[in-house]
C-alpha positions as CSV (number, residue, x, y, z in Angstrom):
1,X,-1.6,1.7,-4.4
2,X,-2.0,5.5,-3.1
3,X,-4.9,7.4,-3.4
4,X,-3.3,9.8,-5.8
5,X,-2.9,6.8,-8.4
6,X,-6.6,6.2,-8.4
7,X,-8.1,9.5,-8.6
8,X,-7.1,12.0,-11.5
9,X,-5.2,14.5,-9.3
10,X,-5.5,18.6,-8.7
11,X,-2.4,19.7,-7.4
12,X,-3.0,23.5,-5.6
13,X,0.6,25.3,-5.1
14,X,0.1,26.8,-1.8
15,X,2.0,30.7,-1.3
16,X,0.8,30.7,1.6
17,X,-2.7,32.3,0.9
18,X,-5.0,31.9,4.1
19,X,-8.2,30.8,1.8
20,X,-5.5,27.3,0.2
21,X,-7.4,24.9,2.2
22,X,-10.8,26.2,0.8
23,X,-10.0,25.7,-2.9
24,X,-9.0,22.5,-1.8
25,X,-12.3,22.0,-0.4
26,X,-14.1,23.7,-3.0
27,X,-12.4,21.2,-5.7
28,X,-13.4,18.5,-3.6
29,X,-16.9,19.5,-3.7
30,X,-16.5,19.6,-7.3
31,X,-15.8,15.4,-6.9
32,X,-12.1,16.4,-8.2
33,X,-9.5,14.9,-5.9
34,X,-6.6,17.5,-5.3
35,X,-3.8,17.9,-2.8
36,X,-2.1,20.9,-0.9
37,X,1.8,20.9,-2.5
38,X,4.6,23.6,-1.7
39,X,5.2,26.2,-4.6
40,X,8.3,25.3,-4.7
41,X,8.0,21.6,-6.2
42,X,9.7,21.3,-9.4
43,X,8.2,20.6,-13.0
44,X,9.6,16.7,-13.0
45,X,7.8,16.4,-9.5
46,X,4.7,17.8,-10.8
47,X,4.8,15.7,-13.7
48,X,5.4,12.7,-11.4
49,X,2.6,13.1,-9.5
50,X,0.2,13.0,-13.0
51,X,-1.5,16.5,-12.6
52,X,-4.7,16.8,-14.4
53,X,-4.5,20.8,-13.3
54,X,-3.0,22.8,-11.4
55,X,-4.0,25.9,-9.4
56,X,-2.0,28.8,-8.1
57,X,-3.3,30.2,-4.2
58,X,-3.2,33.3,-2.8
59,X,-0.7,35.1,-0.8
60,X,0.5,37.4,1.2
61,X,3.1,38.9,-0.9
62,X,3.6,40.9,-3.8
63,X,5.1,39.3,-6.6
64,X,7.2,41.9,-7.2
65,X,9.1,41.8,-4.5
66,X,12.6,40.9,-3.4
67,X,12.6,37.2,-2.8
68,X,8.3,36.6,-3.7
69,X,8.1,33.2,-4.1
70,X,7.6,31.7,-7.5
71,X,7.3,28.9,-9.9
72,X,9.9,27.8,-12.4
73,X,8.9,28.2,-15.3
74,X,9.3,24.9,-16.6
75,X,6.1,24.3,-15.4
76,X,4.9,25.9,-18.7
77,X,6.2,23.4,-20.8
78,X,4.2,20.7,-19.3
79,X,1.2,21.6,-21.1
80,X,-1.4,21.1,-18.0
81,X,-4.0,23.3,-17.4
82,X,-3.0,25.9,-15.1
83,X,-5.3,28.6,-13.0
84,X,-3.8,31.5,-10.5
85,X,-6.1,33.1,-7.9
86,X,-4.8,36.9,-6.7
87,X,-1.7,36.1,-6.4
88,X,-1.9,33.3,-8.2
89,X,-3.1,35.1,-10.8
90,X,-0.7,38.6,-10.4
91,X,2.1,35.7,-10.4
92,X,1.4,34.1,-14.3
93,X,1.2,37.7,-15.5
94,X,4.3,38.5,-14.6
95,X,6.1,35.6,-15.4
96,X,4.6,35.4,-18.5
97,X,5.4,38.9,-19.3
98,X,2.3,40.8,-17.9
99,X,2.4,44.2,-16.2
100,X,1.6,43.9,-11.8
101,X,1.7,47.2,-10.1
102,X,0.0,48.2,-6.7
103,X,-3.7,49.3,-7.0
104,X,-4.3,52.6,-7.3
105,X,-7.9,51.8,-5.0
106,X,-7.1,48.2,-2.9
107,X,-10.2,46.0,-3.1
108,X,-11.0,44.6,-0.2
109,X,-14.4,42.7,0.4
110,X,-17.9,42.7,-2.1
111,X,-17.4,43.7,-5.4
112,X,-18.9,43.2,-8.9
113,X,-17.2,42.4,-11.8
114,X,-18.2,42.8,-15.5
115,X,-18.0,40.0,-17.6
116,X,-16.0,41.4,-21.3
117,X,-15.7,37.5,-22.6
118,X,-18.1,34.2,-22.2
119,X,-15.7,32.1,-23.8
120,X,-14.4,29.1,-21.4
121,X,-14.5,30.0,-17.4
122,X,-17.5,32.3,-17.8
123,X,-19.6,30.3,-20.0
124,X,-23.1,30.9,-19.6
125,X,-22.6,32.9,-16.7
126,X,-24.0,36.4,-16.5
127,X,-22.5,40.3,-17.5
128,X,-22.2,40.9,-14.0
129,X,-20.9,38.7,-11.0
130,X,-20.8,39.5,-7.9
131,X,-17.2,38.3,-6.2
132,X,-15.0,38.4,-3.2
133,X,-11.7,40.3,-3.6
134,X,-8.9,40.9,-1.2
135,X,-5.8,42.6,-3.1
136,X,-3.5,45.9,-3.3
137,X,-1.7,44.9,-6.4
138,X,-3.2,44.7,-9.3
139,X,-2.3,43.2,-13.1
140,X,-2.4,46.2,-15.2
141,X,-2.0,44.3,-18.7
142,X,-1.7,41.1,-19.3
143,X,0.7,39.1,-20.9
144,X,0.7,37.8,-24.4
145,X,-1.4,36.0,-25.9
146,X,-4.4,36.0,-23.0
147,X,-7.8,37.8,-22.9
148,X,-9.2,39.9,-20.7
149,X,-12.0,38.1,-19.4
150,X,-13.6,40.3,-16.7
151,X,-12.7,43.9,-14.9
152,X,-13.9,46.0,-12.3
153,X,-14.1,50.3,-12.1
154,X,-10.8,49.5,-10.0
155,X,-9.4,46.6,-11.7
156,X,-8.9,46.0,-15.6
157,X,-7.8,42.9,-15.2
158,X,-10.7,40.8,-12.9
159,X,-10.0,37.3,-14.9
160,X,-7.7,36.5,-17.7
161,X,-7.0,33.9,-19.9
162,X,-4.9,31.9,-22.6
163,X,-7.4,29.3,-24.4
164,X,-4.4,28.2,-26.6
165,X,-2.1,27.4,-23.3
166,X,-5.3,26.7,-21.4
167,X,-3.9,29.1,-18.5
168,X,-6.4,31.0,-17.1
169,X,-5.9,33.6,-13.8
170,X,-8.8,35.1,-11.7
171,X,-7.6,38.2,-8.9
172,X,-11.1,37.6,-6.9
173,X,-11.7,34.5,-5.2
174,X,-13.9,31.8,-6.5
175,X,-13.3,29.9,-3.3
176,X,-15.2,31.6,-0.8
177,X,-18.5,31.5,-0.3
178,X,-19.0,35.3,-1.1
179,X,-18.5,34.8,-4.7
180,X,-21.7,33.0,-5.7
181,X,-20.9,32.0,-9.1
182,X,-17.4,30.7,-7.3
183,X,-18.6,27.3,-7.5
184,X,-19.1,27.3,-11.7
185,X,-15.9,28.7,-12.4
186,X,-14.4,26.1,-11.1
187,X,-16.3,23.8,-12.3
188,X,-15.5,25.3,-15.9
189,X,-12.1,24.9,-15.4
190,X,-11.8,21.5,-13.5
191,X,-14.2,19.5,-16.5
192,X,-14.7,22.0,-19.4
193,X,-10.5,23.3,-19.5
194,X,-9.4,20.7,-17.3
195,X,-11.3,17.6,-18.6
196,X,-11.4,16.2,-15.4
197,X,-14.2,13.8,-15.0
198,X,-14.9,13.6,-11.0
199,X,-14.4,10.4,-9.7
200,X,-13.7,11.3,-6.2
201,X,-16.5,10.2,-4.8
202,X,-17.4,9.0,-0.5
203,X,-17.8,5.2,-2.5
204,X,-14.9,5.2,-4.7
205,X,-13.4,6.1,-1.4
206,X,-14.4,3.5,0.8
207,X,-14.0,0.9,-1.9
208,X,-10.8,1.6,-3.2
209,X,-9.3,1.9,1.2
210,X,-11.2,-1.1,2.1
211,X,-9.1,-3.0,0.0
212,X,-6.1,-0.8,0.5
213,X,-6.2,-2.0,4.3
214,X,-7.4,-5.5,3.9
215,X,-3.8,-5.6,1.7
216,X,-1.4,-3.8,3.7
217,X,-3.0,-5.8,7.2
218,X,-2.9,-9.7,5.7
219,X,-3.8,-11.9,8.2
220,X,-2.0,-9.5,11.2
221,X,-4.1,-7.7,14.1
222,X,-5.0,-3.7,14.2
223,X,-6.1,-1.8,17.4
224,X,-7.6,1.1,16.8
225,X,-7.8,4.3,19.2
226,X,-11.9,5.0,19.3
227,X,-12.5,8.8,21.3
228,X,-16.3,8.8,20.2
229,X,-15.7,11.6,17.6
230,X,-16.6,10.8,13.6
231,X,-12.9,10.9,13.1
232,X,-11.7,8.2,15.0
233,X,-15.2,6.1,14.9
234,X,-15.0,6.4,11.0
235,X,-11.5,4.7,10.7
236,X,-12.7,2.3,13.4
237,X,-15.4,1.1,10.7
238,X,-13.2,1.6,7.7
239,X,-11.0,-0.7,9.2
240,X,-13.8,-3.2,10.4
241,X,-15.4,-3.2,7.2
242,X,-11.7,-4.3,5.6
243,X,-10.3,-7.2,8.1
244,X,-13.3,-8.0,10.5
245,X,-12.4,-9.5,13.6
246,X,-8.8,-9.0,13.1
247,X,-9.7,-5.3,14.2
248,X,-10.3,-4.3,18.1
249,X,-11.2,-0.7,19.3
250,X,-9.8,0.6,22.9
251,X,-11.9,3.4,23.9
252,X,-10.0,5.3,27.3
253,X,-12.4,6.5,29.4
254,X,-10.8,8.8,31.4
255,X,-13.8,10.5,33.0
256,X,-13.5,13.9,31.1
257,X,-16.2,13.3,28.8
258,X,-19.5,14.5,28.5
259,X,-22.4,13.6,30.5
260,X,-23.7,9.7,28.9
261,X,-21.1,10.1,26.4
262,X,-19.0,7.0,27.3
263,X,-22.0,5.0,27.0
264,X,-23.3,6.1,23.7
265,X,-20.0,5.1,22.2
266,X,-20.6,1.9,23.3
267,X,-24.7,2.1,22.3
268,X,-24.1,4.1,19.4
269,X,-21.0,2.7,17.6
270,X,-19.6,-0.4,18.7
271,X,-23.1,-1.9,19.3
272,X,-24.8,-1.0,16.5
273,X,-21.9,-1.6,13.9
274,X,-21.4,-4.7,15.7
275,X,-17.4,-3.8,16.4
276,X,-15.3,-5.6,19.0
277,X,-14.6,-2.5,21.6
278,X,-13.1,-2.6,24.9
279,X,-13.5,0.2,27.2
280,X,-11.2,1.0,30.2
281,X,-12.5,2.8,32.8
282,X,-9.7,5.0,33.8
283,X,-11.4,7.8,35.3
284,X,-10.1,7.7,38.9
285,X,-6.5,7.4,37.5
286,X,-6.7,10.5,35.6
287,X,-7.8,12.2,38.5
288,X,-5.4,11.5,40.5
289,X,-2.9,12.7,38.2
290,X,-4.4,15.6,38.0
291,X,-5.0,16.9,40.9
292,X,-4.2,20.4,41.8
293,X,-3.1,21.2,38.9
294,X,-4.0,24.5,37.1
295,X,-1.9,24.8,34.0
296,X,-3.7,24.4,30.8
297,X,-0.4,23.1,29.4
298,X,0.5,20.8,32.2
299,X,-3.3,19.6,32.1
300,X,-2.9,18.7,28.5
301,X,0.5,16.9,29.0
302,X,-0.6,14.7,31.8
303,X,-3.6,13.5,30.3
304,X,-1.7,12.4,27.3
305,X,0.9,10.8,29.2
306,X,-1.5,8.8,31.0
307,X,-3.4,8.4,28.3
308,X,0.0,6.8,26.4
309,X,0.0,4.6,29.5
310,X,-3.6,3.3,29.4
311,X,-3.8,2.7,25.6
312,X,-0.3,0.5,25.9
313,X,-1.6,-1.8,29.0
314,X,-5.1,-2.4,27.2
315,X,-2.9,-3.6,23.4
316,X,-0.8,-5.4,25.0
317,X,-3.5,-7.5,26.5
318,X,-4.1,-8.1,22.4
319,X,-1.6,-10.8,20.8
320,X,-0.5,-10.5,17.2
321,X,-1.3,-6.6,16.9
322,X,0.9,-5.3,14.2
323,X,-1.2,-2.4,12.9
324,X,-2.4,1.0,14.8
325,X,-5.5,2.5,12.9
326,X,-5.9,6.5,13.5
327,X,-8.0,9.2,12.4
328,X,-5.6,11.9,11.2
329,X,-7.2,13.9,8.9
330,X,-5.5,16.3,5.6
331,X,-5.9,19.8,7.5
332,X,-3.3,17.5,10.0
333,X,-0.9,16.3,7.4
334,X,-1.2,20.0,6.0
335,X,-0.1,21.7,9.4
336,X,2.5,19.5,10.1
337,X,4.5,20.6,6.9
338,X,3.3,17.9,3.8
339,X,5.5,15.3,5.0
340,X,4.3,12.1,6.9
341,X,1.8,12.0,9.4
342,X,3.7,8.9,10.9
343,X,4.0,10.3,14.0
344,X,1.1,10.3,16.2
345,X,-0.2,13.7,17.1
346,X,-0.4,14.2,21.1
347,X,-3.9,13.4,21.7
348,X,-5.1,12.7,18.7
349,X,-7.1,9.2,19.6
350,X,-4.1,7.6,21.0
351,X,-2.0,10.6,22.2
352,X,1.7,9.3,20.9
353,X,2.8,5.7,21.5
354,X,6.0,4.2,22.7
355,X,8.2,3.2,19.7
356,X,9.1,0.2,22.0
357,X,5.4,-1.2,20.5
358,X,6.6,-1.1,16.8
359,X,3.2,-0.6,15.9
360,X,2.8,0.3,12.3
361,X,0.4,3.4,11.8
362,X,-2.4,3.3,9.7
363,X,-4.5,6.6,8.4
364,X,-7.5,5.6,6.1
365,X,-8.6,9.5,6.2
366,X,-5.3,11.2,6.1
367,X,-6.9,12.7,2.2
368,X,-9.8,13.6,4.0
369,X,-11.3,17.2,5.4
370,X,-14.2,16.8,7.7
371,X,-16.9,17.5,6.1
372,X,-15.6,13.8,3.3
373,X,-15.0,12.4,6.7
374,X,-19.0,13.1,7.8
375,X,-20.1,11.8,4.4
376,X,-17.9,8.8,4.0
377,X,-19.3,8.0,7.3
378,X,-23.0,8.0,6.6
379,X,-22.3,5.7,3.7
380,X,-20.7,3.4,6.2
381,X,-23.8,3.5,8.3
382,X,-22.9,5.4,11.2
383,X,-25.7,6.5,13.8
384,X,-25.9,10.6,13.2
385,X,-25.5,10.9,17.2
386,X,-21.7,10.1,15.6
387,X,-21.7,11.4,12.7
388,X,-22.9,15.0,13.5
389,X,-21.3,15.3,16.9
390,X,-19.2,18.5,17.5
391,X,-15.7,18.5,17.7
392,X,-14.8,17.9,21.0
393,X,-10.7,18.2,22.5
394,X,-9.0,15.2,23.7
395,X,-7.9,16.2,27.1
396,X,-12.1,16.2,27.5
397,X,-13.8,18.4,30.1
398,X,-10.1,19.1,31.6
399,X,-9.5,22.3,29.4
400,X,-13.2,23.5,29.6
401,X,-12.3,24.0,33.4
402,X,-10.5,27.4,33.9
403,X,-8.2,25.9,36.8
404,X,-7.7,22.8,38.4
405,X,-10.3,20.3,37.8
406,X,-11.9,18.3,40.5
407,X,-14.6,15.8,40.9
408,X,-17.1,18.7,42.0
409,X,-16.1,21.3,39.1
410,X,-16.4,17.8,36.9
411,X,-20.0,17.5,37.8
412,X,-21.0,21.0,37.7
413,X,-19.8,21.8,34.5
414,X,-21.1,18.4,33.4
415,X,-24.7,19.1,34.5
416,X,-24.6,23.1,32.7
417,X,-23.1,21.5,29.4
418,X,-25.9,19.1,29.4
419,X,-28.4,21.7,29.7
420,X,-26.7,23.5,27.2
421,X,-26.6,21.1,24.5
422,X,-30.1,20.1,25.0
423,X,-31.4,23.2,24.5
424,X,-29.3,23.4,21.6
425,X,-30.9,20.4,19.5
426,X,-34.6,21.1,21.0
427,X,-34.1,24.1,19.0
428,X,-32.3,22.6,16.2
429,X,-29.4,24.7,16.9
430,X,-27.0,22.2,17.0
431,X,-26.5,21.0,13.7
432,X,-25.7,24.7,12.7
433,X,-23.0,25.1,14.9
434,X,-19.6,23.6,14.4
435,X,-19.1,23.5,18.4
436,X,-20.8,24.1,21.2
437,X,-20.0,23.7,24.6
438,X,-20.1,25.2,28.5
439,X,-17.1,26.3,30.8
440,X,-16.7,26.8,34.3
441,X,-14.5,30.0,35.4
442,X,-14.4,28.2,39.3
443,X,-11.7,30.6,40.8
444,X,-13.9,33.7,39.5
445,X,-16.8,34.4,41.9
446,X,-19.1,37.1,41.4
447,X,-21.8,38.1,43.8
448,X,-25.6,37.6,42.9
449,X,-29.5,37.1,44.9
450,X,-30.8,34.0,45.3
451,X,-34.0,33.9,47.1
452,X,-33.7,36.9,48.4
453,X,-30.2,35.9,49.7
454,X,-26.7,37.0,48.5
455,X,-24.8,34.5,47.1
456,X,-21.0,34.4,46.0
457,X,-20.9,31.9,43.0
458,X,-19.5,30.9,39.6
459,X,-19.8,31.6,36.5
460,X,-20.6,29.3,33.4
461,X,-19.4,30.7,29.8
462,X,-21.4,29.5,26.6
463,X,-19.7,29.0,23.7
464,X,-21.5,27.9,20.4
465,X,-19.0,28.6,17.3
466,X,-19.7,28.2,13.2
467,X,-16.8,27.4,10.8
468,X,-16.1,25.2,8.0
469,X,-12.3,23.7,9.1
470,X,-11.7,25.1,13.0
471,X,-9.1,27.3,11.5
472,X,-11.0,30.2,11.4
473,X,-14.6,30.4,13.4
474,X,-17.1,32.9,14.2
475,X,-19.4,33.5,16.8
476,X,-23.0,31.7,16.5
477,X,-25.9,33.9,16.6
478,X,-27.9,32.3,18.7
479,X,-31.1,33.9,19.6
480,X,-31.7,36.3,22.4
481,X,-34.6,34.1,23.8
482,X,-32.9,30.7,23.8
483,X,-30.1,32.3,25.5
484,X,-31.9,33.8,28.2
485,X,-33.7,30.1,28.2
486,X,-30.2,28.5,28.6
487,X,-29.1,30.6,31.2
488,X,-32.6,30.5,33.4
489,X,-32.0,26.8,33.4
490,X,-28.6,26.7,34.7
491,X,-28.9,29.2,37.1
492,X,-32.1,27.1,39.1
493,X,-30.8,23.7,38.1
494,X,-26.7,23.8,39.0
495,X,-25.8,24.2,42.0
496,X,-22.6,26.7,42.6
497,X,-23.9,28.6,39.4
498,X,-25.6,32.6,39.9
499,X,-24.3,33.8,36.4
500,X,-23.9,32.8,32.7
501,X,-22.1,34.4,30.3
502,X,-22.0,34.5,26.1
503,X,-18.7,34.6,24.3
504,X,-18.9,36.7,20.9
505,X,-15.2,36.0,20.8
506,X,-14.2,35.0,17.1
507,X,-10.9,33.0,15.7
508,X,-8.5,34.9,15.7
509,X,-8.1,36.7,17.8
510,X,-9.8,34.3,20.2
511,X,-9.3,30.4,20.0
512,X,-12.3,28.0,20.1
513,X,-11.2,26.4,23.5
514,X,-10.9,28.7,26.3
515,X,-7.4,26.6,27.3
């Protein structure tokens, strides 16, 4: 039994809009279950996959041009309730028979629109809205039979809609968090047009996979890959929770983790839960292999090679295993192209294993974004030191060293990190950020006073980042004095360390990591 089966089912046609996983999001927060589809599916596949709704994303093209992907237009006939966002919504009027030229003025960013029609999506809602646009085409009449709903000074069509057809399309973006009343619309259109009655709940989850697991394991054996994060400890006790004692975690420590991190796992998730663990101290091995090595790349292979190599010799110490438990989550079954997310992701939890273990991959959260995954969690009572911990990469520590990473630089940027994250929940900072962390630049050396003495050191970089999915991110704002705070610290406390330095970089252009 799929998860699609049990939950009525949003399906968002994705043009390739850079906002698709937010609606997805957004619907979720609406307790709607929906999935990210290609345009391009076909009206049979649609109605095989018992759409209560569908919704049209954004996109980068214009709709009338050469090649602009489309639906067919069978899709019509199906009678589900249908609603395009900007290009979404240029897309139904011209299909439909609607007039989409460029915009005289392009709307990019704030704007109000003025509400002409309270019927259905704007419902109680006020005359004027404020909204998030983003367009240089605009629908100049709609087609037949659908209302003008809303417009703007440079806009006549804002919103539109057919209440016969129940098609409805919106040229600003109810998604993002810039259009206030975002939230409502959809809500109008998921229950009131829709009649979707939001089922997709953190419990109906975990009921409905416990015994989706206990089924598909029987009386067989499943290892699971624990790396400390929610994503990885949350399968861990969805797993637990289904088969018991039939289920053993194998956390790697490979000594690239933060300081005391390796023993809160063990404190703060398999002790407390009361879930069979087994820790393997690998530190000195992943050392060794990585010695002298600089590349960021290279870093990253190694350490899931070896990785590969320390996961296999702890399962096979495990008779009857059968079953490989994993924490992908949807943004990774989205990325990798909507197919299967059979094949392990290098160093994701386990880092790829042989096929010669025939293990059969299980992934109780591959429906999930991380913010379900943080909920679903608490409700399976794990410690918040888990729960709300940042995102953190798997080759560790290794690519938050600029260079080749040695037991010194490991303790260094160990200690500063620390100090850093600290600070950070002292001054209830951390929950705020998505990730925060320390580097160490170890091949730059810049020349500072130190007790009246020159010294020739290294820098540390602070990173702190806020974002809702990693794929974008922005710069924290932390304040001025808790930086200077930060730094003060580090400066007296690590030795090797005479400067710190604040990245304001966001994503893009910059990534989160620095390799």
């Amino acid at each position: 039994m799929s998860i699609q089966s049990t939950h009525e089912n949003v399906l968002i046609l994705d043009f390739g809009g850079q906002y698709t996983q937010l609606i997805a999001r957004r619907v979720r927060e609406c307790r709607v279950f929906c999935e990210i589809v290609p345009f391009f599916l076909t009206a049979d596949e649609i109605k095989g996959r018992a759409a209560k709704a569908i919704i049209l994303s954004g996109g980068p093209n214009s709709v009338y041009e050469p090649n602009a992907p489309i639906i067919t237009t069978d899709v019509f006939h199906l009678g589900i309730p249908i609603l395009g966002i900007c290009y979404g919504h240029q897309l139904l009027a011209k299909i439909l028979g609607g007039n989409v030229v460029p915009a005289a003025h392009r709307e990019y960013g704030a704007a109000t629109i003025q509400v002409t029609n309270h019927n259905s999506l704007f419902s109680g809602l006020e005359s004027q809205l404020s909204c998030w646009m983003s367009h240089g085409d605009t629908v100049q009449e709609p087609p037949a039979g659908f209302e003008v709903l809303a417009a703007t000074p440079s806009t006549p069509v804002a919103a539109m809609g057919d209440p016969r057809r129940r098609i409805y399309g919106m040229q600003f973006h109810p998604e993002v968090s810039h259009t206030p009343c975002g939230k409502s619309l959809l809500e109008r259109f998921l229950y009131d047009i829709a009649g979707c009655k939001g089922d997709w709940t953190p419990g109906a989850f975990i009921e409905r996979t416990i015994a989706e697991i206990r089924d598909r394991v029987g009386e067989h054996r499943v290892v699971c890959g624990v790396s400390g994060g929610v994503d990885s400890c949350c399968t861990a006790a969805l797993v637990h929770r289904a088969v018991g004692e039939q289920s053993t975690c194998i956390f790697v420590d490979h000594g690239l983790l933060r300081t005391g991190e390796a023993d809160e796992v063990e404190k703060d998730f398999a002790d407390a839960l009361g879930i069979r663990l087994v820790r393997v101290n690998a530190a000195d091995r992943f050392l060794r292999r990585l010695a002298g090595v600089r590349d960021p790349e290279k870093k990253r292979k190694i350490i899931g090679k070896e990785f590969i190599r320390v996961f296999e010799e702890s399962a096979d110490n495990i008779t009857g295993v059968r079953f490989l438990a994993q924490g992908t989550l949807y943004p990774d079954v989205i990325e990798s192209g909507f197919g299967s997310s059979a094949t392990i992701k290098s160093h994701h939890n386990v880092g790829g294993l042989p096929k010669r273990m025939c293990l059969k991959v299980i992934e109780p959260l591959r429906w999930l974004f991380k913010d379900e995954v943080r909920e679903v969690s608490r409700r399976l009572g794990l410690l918040d030191s888990i729960v709300n911990r940042h995102p953190f990469p798997g080759p560790g520590l290794a690519i938050r060293i600029i260079g080749a990473v040695t037991p010194d630089r490991l303790e260094t940027l160990k200690a500063a990190d620390r100090i850093f994250i600290d600070e950070m929940k002292a001054s209830n900072l951390y929950d705020s950020s998505w990730q925060a962390y320390a580097a160490l630049a170890p091949e730059l050396r810049s020349v500072g006073v130190m007790g009246d003495q020159r010294s020739y050191a290294c820098p540390i970089i602070l990173r702190a980042v806020t974002s809702e999915d990693a794929m974008t991110a922005t710069w924290s704002r932390l304040p001025y004095d808790f930086l200077e705070r930060v730094a003060s610290r580090i400066v007296n406390e690590v030795e090797g360390i005479n400067r710190v330095v604040y990245d304001v970089s966001s994503k893009p252009p910059a990534t989160i990591e620095w390799e």
